[in-house]
Backbone as CSV, one residue per row, in Angstrom:
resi,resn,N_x,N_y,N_z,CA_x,CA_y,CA_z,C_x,C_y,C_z
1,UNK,0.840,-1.191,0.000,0.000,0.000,0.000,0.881,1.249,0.000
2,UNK,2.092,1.074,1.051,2.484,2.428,1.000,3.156,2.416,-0.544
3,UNK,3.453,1.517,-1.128,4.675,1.516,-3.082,3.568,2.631,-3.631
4,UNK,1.770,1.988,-3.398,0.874,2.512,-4.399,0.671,4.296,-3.932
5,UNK,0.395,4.223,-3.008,0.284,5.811,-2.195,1.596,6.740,-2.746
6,UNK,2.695,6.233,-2.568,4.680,6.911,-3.289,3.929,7.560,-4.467
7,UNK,2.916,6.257,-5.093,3.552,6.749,-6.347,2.045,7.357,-6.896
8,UNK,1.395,7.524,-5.902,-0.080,8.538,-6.319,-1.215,7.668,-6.992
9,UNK,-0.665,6.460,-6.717,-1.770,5.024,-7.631,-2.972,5.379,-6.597
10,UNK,-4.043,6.049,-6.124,-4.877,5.702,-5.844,-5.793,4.530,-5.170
11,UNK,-6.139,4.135,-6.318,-7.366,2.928,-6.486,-6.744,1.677,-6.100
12,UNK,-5.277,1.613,-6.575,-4.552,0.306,-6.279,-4.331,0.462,-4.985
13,UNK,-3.626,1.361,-3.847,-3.841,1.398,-2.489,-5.138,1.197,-2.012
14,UNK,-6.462,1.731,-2.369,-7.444,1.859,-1.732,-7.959,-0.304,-1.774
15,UNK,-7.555,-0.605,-2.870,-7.882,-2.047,-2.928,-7.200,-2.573,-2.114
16,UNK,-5.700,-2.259,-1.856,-4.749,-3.207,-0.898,-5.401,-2.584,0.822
17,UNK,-6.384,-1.360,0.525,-6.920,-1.004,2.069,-7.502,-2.116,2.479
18,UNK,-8.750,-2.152,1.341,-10.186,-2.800,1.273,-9.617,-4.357,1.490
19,UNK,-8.778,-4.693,1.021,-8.196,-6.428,0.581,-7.701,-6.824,2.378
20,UNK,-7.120,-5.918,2.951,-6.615,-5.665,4.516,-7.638,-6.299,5.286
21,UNK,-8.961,-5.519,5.352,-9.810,-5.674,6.478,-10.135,-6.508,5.737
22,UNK,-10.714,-7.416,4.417,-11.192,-8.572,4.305,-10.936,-9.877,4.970
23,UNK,-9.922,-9.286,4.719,-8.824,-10.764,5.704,-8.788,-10.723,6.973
24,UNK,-9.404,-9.467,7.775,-9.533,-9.487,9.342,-8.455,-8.464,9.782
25,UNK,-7.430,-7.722,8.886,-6.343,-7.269,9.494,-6.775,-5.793,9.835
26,UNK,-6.279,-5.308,11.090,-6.885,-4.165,10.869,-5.679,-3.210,10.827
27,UNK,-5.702,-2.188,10.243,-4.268,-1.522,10.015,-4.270,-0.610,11.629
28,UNK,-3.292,-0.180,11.256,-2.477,0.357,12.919,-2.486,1.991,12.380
29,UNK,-1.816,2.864,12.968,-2.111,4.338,13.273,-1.005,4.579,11.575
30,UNK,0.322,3.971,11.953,0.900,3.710,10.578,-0.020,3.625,9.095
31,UNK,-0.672,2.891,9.227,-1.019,2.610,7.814,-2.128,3.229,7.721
32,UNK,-3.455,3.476,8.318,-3.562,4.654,8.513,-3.555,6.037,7.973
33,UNK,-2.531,6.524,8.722,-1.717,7.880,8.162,-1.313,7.719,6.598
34,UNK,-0.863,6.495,5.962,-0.041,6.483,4.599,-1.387,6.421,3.774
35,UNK,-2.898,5.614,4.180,-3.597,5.998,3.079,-4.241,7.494,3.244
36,UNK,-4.268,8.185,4.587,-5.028,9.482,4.588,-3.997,10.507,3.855
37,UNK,-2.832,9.966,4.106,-2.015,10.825,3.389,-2.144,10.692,1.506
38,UNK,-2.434,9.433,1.403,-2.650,9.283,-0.471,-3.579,9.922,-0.640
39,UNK,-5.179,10.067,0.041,-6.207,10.518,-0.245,-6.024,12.068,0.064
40,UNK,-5.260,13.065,1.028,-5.276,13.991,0.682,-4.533,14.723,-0.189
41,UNK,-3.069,14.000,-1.132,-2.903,14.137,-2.311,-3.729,13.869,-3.387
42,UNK,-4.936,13.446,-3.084,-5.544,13.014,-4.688,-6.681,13.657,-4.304
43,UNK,-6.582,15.295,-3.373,-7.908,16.330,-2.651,-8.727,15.638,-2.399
44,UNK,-8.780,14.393,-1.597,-9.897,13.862,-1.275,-10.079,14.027,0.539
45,UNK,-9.891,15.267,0.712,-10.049,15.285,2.168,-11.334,14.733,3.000
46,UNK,-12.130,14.755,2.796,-13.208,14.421,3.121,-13.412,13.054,3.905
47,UNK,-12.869,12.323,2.663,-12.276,10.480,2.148,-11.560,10.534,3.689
48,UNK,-10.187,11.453,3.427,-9.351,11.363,4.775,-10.246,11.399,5.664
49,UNK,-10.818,12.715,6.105,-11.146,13.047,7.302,-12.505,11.692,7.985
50,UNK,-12.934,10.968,6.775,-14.353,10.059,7.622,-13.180,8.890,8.045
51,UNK,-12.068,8.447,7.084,-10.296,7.830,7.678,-10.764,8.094,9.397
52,UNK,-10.327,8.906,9.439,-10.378,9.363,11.010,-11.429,9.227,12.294
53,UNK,-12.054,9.461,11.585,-13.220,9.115,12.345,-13.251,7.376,12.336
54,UNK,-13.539,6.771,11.748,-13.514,5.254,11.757,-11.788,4.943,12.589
55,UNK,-11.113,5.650,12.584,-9.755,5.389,13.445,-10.218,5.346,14.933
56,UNK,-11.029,6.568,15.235,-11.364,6.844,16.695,-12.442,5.546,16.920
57,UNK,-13.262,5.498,16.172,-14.332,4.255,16.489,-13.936,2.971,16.429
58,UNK,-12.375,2.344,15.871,-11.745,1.175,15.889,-10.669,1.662,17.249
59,UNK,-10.570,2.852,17.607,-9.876,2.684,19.138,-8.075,2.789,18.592
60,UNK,-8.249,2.731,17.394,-6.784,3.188,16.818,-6.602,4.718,16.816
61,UNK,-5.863,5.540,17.806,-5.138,6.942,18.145,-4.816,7.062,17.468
62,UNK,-5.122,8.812,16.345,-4.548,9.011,15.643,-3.277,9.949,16.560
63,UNK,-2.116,10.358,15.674,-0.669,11.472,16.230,-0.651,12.397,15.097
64,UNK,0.220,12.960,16.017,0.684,14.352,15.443,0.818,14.693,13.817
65,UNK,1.444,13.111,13.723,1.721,13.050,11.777,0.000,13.245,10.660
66,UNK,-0.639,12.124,11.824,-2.130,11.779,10.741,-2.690,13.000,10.940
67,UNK,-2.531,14.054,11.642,-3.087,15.307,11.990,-2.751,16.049,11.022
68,UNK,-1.421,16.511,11.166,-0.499,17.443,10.086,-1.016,17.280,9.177
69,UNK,-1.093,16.070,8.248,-1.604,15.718,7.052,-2.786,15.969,6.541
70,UNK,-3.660,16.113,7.580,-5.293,16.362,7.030,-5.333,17.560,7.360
71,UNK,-4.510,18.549,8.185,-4.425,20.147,8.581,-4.076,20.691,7.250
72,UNK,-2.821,20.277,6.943,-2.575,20.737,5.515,-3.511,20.796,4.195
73,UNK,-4.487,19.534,4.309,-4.672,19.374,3.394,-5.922,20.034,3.388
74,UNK,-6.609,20.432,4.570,-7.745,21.461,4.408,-7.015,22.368,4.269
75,UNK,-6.196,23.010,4.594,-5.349,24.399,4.572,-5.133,24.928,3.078
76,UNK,-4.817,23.199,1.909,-4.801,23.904,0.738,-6.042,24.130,0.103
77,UNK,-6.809,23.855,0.464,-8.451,23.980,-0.140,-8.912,25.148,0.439
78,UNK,-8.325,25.963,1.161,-8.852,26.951,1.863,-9.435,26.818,3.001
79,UNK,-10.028,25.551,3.804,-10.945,25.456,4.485,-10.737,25.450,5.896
80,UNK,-10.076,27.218,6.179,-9.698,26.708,7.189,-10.163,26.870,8.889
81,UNK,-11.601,26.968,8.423,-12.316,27.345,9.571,-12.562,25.785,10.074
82,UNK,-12.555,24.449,9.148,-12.594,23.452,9.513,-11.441,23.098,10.204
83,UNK,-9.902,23.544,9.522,-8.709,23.416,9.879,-8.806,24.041,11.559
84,UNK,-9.045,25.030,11.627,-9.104,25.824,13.312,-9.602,24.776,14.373
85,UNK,-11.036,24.214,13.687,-12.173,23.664,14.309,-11.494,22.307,14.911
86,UNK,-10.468,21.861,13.779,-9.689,20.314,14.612,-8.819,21.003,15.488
87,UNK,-8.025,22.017,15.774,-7.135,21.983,16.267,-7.602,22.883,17.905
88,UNK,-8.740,23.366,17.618,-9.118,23.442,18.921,-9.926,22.496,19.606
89,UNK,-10.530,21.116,18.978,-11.275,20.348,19.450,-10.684,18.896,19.766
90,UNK,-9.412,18.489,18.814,-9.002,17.496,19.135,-7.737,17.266,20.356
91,UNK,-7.586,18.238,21.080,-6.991,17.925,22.185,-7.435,17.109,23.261
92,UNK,-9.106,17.778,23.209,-9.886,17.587,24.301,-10.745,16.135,24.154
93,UNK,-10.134,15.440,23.223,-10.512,14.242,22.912,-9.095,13.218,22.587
94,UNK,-8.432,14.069,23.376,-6.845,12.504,23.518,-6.011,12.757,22.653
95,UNK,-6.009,13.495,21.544,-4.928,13.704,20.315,-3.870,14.859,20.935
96,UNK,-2.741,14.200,21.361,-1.987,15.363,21.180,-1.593,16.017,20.013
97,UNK,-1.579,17.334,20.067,-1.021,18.059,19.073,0.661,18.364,19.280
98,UNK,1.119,18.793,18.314,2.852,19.194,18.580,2.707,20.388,17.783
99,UNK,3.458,21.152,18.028,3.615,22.466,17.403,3.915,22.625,15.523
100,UNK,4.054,21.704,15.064,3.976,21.236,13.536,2.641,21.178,13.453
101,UNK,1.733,20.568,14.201,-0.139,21.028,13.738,-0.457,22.427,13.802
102,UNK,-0.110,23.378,14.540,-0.653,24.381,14.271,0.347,25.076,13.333
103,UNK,1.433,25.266,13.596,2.371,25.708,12.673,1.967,25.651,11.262
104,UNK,1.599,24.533,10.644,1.066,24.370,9.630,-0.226,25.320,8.864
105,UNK,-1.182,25.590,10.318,-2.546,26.292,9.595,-1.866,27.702,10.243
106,UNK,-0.863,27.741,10.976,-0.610,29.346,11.200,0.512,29.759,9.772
107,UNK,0.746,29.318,8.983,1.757,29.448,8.303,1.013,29.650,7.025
108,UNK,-0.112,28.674,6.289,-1.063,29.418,5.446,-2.214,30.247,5.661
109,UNK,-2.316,30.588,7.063,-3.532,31.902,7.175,-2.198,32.597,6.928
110,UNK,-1.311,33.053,7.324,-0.213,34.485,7.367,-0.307,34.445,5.556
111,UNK,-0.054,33.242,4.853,0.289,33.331,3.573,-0.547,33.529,2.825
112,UNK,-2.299,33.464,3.100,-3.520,33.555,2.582,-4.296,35.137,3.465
113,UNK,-3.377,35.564,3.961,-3.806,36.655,4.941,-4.924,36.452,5.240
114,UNK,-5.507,35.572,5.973,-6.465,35.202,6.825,-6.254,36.309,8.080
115,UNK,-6.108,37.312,9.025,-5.230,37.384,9.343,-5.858,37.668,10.858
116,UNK,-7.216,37.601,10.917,-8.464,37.547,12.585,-7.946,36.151,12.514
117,UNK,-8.257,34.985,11.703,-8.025,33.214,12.262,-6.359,33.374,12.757
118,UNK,-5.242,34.368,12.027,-4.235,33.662,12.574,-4.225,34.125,14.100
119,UNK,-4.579,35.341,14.181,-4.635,36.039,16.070,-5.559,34.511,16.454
120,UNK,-6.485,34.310,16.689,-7.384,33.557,17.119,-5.976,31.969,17.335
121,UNK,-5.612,31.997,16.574,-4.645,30.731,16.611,-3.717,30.810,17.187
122,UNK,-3.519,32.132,16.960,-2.133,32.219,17.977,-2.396,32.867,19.180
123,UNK,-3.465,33.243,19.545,-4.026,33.126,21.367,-4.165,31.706,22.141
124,UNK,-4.528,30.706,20.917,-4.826,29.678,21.369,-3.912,28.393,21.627
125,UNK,-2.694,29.028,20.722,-1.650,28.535,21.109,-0.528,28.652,21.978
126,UNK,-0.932,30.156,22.348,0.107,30.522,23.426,-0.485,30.556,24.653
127,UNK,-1.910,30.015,24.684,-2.701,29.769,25.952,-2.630,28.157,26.154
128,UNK,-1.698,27.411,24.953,-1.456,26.188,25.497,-0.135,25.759,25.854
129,UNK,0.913,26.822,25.616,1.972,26.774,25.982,2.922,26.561,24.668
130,UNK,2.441,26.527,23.345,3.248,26.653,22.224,3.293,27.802,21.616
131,UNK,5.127,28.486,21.538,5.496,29.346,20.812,5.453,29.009,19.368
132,UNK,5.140,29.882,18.595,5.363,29.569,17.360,6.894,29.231,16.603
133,UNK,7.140,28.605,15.131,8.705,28.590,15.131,8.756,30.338,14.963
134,UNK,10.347,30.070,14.703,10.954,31.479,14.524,10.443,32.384,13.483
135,UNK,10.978,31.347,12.476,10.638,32.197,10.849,8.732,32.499,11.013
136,UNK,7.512,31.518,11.396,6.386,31.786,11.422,6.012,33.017,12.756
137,UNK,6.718,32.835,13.652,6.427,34.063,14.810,6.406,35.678,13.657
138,UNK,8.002,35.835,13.255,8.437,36.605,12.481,7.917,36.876,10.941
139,UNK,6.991,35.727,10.269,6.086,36.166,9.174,4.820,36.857,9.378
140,UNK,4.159,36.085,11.014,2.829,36.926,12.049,3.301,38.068,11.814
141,UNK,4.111,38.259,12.297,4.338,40.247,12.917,3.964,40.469,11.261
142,UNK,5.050,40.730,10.172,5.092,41.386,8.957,3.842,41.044,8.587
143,UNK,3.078,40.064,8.252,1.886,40.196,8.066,0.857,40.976,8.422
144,UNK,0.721,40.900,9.639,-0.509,41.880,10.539,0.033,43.265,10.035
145,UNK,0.877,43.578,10.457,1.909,44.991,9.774,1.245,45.332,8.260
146,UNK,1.654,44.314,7.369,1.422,44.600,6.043,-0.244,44.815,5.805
147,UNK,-1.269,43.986,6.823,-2.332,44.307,6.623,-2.936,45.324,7.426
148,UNK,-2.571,45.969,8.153,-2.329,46.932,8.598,-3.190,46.658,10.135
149,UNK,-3.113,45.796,10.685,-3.407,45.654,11.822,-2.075,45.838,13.165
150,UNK,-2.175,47.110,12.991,-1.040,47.122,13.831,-1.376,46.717,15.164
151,UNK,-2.301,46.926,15.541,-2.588,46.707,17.256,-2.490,45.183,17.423
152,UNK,-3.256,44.360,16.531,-2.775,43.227,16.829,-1.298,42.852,16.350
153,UNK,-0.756,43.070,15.711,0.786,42.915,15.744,1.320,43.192,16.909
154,UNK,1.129,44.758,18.242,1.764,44.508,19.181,1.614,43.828,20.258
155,UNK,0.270,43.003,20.276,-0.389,41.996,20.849,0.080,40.681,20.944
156,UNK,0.507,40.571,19.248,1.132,39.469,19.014,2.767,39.343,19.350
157,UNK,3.135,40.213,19.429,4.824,40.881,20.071,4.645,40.316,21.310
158,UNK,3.649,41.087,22.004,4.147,41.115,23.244,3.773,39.844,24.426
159,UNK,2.769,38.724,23.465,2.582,37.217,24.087,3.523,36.814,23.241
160,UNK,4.487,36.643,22.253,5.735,35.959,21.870,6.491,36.398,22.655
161,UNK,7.121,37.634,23.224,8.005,37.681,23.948,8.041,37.279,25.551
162,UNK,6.648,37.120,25.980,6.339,36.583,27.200,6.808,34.944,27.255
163,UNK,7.217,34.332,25.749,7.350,32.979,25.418,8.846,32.964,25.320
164,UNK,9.517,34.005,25.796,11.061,34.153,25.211,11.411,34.362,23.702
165,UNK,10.534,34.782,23.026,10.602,35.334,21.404,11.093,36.645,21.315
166,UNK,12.311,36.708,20.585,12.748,37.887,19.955,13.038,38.126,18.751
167,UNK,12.314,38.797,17.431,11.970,38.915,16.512,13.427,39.120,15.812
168,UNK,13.271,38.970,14.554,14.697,39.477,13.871,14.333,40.724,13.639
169,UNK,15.623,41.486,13.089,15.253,42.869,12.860,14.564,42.943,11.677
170,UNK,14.305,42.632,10.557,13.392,42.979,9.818,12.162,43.380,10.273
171,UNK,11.806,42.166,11.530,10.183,42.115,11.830,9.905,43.246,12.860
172,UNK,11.147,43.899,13.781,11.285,45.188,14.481,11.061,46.241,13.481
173,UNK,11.802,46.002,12.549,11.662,47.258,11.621,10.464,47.829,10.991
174,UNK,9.526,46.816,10.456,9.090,46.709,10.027,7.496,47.351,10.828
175,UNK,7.559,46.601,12.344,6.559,46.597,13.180,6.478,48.843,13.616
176,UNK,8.170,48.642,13.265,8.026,50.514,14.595,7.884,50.885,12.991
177,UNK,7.964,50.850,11.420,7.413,51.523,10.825,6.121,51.618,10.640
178,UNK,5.231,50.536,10.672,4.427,50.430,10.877,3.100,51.232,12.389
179,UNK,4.051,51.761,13.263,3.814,51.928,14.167,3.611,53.654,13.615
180,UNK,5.140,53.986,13.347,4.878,55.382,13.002,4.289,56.019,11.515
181,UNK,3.889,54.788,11.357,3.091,55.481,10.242,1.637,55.854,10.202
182,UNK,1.125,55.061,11.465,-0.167,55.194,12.113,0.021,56.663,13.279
183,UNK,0.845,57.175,13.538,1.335,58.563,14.419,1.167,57.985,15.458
184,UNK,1.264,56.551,16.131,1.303,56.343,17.296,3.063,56.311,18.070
185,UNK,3.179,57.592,18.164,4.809,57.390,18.699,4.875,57.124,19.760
186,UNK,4.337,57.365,20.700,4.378,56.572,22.032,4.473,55.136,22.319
187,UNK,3.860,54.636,21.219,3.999,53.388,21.283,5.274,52.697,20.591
188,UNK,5.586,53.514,19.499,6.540,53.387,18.816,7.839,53.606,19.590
189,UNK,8.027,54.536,20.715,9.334,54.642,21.803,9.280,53.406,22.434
190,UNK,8.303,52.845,22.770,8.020,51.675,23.948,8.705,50.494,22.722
191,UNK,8.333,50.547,22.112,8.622,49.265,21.210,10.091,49.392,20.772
192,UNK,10.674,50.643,21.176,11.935,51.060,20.433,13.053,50.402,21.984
193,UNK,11.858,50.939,22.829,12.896,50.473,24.227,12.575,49.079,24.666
194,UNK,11.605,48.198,23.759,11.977,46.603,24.572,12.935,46.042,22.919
195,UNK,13.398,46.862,21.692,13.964,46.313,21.051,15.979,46.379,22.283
196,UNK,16.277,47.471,22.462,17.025,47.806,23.388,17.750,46.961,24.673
197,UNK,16.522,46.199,24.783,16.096,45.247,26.358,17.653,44.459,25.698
């Protein structure tokens, strides 16, 4: 199954699925993941996502990987109010997440300027104790910036740095121009004196 999935065969994996449970076998979290992963290369998220559900009702745990995979793959369809909807609901039902699940839908809202879902995601992630990576902390800021949400940009500053996050200078630069281009200089000194810190 996984040769047919490599190589984007579809129908021939989905038979070696179907041929599996005939015989009584039931696949494991592994195999699994390799056909949800064929089906959301061939946009069949859907296909994946009912995958999942029949995982939880056979008592087979999905991880972090079978997650990523169906996050992404709503993420490229746009859909990512469904994408939000797993990642705030499947904690509370045994799935750990790792910071590669959200990373993932925080990385195409910044790139699809979604840019209320990425705040919303990234409250919800720093209310679970995950910093974002570096380069995605630092695409947040320029984003919100570029869309001109500055207030949430210093919102978003100032719960990354409560996480030990310190921006590169582009994303400083970028944030106090942004700052003074709105005539908020007061805020723009404050931001000038925790670059300083």
């Amino acid at each position: 199954m996984n040769g047919f999935c490599k190589e984007g065969r579809l129908e021939e994996a989905r038979e070696i699925f179907a041929e599996m449970r005939s015989f009584g076998l039931e696949s494991d979290v592994v195999g699994y993941t390799t056909f949800i992963n064929c089906l959301c290369r061939a946009s069949k998220v859907d296909e994946a996502i009912s995958l999942l559900r029949e995982m939880k009702e056979k008592g087979c745990r999905a991880d972090s990987v079978t997650i990523s995979v169906i996050l992404g793959a709503l993420c490229r369809e746009n859909r990512f109010e469904e994408a939000l909807e797993m990642v705030d609901r499947l904690p509370y039902e045994g799935v750990r997440l790792n910071k590669a699940c959200y990373r993932i839908v925080l990385n195409f809202l910044c790139k699809e300027e979604v840019m209320e879902k990425a705040m919303y995601l990234l409250g919800l992630m720093l209310g679970r104790g995950f910093r974002p990576h570096f380069a995605t902390s630092n695409q947040l800021l320029i984003s919100l910036c570029n869309a001109d949400r500055v207030e949430d940009a210093i919102i978003a500053l100032n719960g990354l740095i409560e996480l030990g996050f310190l921006p590169e200078d582009q994303s400083w630069f970028q944030l106090i121009e942004s700052v003074c281009r709105e005539r908020k200089l007061v805020k723009a000194f404050e931001l000038l004196d925790e670059l300083s810190i």
